[in-house]
C-alpha positions as CSV (number, residue, x, y, z in Angstrom):
1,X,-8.9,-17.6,4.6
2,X,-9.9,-13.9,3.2
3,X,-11.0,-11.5,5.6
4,X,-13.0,-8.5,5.4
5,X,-12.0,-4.8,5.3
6,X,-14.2,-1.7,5.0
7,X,-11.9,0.8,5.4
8,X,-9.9,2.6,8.6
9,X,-11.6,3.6,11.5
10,X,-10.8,7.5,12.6
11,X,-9.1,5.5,15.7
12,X,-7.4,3.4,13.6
13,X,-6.1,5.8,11.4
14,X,-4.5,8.3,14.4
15,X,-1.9,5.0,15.1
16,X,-0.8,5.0,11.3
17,X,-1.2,8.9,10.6
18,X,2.0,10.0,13.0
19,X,4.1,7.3,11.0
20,X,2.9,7.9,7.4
21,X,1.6,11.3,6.9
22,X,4.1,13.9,6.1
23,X,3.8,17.0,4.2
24,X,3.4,16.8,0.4
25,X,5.6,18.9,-1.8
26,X,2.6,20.5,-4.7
27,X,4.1,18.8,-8.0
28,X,4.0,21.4,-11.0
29,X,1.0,19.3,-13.0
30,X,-0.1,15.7,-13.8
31,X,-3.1,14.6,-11.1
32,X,-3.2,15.4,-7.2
33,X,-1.9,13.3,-4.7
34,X,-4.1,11.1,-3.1
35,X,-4.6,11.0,0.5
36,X,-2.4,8.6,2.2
37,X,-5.7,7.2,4.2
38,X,-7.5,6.3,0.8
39,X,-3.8,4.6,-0.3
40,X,-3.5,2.8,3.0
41,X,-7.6,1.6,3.0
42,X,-6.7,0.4,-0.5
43,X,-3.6,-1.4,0.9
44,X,-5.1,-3.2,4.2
45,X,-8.2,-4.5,1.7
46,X,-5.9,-6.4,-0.8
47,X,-3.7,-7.6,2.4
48,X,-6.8,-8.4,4.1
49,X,-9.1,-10.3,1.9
50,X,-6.7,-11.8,-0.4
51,X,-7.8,-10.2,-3.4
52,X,-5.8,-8.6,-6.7
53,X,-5.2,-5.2,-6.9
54,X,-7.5,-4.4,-9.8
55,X,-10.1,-5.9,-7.6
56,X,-10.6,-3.2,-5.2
57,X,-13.5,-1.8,-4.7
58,X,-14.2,1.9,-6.1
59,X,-15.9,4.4,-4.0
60,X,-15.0,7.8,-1.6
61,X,-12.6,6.0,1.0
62,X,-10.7,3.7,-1.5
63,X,-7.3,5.2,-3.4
64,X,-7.3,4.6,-7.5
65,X,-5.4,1.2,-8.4
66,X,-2.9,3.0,-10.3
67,X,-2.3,5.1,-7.2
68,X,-2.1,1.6,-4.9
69,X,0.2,0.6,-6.9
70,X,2.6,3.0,-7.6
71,X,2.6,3.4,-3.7
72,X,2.9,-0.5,-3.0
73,X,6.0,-0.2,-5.9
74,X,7.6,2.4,-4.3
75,X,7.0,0.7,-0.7
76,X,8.4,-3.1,-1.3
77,X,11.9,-1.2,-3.4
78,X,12.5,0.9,0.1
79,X,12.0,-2.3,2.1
80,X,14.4,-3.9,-0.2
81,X,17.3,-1.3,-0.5
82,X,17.2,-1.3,3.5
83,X,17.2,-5.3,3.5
84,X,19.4,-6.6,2.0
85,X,19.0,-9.6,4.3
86,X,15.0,-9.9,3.0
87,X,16.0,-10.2,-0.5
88,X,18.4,-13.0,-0.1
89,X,16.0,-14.8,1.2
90,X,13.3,-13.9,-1.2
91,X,15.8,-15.0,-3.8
92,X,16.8,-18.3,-1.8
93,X,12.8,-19.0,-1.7
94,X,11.8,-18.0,-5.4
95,X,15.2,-20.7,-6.7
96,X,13.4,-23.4,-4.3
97,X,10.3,-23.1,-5.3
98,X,11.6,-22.7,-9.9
């Protein structure tokens, strides 16, 4: 059953902030980064309540979809390179259920 998510608490997001936060190098152009609390809010809500990406709400504490994206992307290939175990079985599961 979906949940409900409205975002990190300040206490909530001191346990994730040692672990993901790290310094940003400035890229040359294109947009700004987005702060990794907005990227994780927008994370935990689709996790949470179930919903797809591009239904995320908009608003000050939520990331961009694009941005949520790209970071989820970028998230599930480093779990993958450093599991090789993970995707065999992912694999096994996807053949079962074709």
């Amino acid at each position: 059953m979906a949940g409900r998510f409205e975002g990190l608490s300040d206490l909530e997001w001191k346990l994730f902030e040692d672990v993901i936060t790290k310094k940003v190098e400035k890229r040359g152009r294109g947009m700004p980064h987005a702060p990794f609390r907005y990227i994780l809010n927008t994370l935990m809500y689709v996790l949470i309540t179930g919903c797809r990406p591009c239904d995320v709400p908009t608003g000050e504490i939520w990331a961009s979809k694009s941005s949520a994206h790209r970071w989820r992307s970028a998230l599930v290939s480093r779990w993958n390179a450093k599991t090789p175990a993970i995707k065999d079985i992912r694999h096994r599961l996807r053949k079962r259920v074709n």
